[in-house]
C-alpha positions as CSV (number, residue, x, y, z in Angstrom):
1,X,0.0,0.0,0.0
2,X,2.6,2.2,0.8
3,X,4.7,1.6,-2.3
4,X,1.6,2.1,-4.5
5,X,0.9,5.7,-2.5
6,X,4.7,6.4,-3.0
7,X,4.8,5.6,-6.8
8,X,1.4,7.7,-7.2
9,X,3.2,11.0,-5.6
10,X,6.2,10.7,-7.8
11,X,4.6,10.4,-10.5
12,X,2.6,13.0,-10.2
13,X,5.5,15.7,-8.9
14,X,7.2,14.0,-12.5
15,X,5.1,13.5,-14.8
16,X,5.1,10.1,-14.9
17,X,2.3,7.5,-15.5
18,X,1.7,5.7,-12.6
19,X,0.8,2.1,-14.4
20,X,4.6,2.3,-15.6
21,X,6.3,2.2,-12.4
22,X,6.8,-0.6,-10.3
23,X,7.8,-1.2,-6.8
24,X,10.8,-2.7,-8.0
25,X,12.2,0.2,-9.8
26,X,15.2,2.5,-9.7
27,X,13.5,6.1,-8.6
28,X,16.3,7.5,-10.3
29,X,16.5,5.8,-13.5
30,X,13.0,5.2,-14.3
31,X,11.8,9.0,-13.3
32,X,15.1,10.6,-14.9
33,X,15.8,12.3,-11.6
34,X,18.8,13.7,-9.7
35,X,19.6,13.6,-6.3
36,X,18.3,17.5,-6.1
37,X,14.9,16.4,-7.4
38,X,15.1,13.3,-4.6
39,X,15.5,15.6,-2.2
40,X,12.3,17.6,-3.1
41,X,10.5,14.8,-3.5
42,X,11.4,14.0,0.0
43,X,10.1,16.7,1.4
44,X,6.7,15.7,-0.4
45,X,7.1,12.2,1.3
46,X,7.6,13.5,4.8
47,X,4.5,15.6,4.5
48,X,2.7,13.1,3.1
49,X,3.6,10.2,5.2
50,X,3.7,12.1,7.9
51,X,7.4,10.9,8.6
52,X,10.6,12.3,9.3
53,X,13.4,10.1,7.6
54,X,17.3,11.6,8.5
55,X,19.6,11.7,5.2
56,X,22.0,9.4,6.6
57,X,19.0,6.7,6.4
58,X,18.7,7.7,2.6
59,X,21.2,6.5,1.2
60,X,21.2,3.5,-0.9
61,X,17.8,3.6,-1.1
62,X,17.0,3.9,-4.9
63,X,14.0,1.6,-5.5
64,X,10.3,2.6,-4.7
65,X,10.1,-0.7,-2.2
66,X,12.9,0.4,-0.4
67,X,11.7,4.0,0.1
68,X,8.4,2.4,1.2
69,X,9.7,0.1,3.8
70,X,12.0,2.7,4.9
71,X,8.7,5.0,5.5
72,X,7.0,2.1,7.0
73,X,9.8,1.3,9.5
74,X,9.3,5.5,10.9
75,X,5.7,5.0,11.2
């Protein structure tokens, strides 16, 4: 659930269609995104969530999953 929530908000902060992305996919890669965009998106995530994730917990995370389970661990 929270992958599919995730995946709807970046694609719609990107442009992308939702039914494309996967839970599986690089963020990066498959939304043509740098690390400044990441970081705005982010903040989006944190609000939406209703989370607060520290960078240092960031990194490595690149797939939509990971993010996800990384939100889901801080709720």
């Amino acid at each position: 659930m929270t992958a599919t929530k995730l995946i709807e908000l970046a694609a719609r902060r990107f442009g992308a269609d939702p039914r494309q992305l996967k839970p599986a996919d690089d963020m990066f890669e498959t939304l043509g995104i740098d690390s400044f965009q990441a970081a705005d998106l982010m903040t989006e995530v944190e609000l939406e969530f209703d989370v607060e994730i520290p960078d240092y917990e960031l990194q490595g995370i690149k797939t939509f999953q990971a993010l996800a389970d990384k939100i889901d661990a801080r709720r």
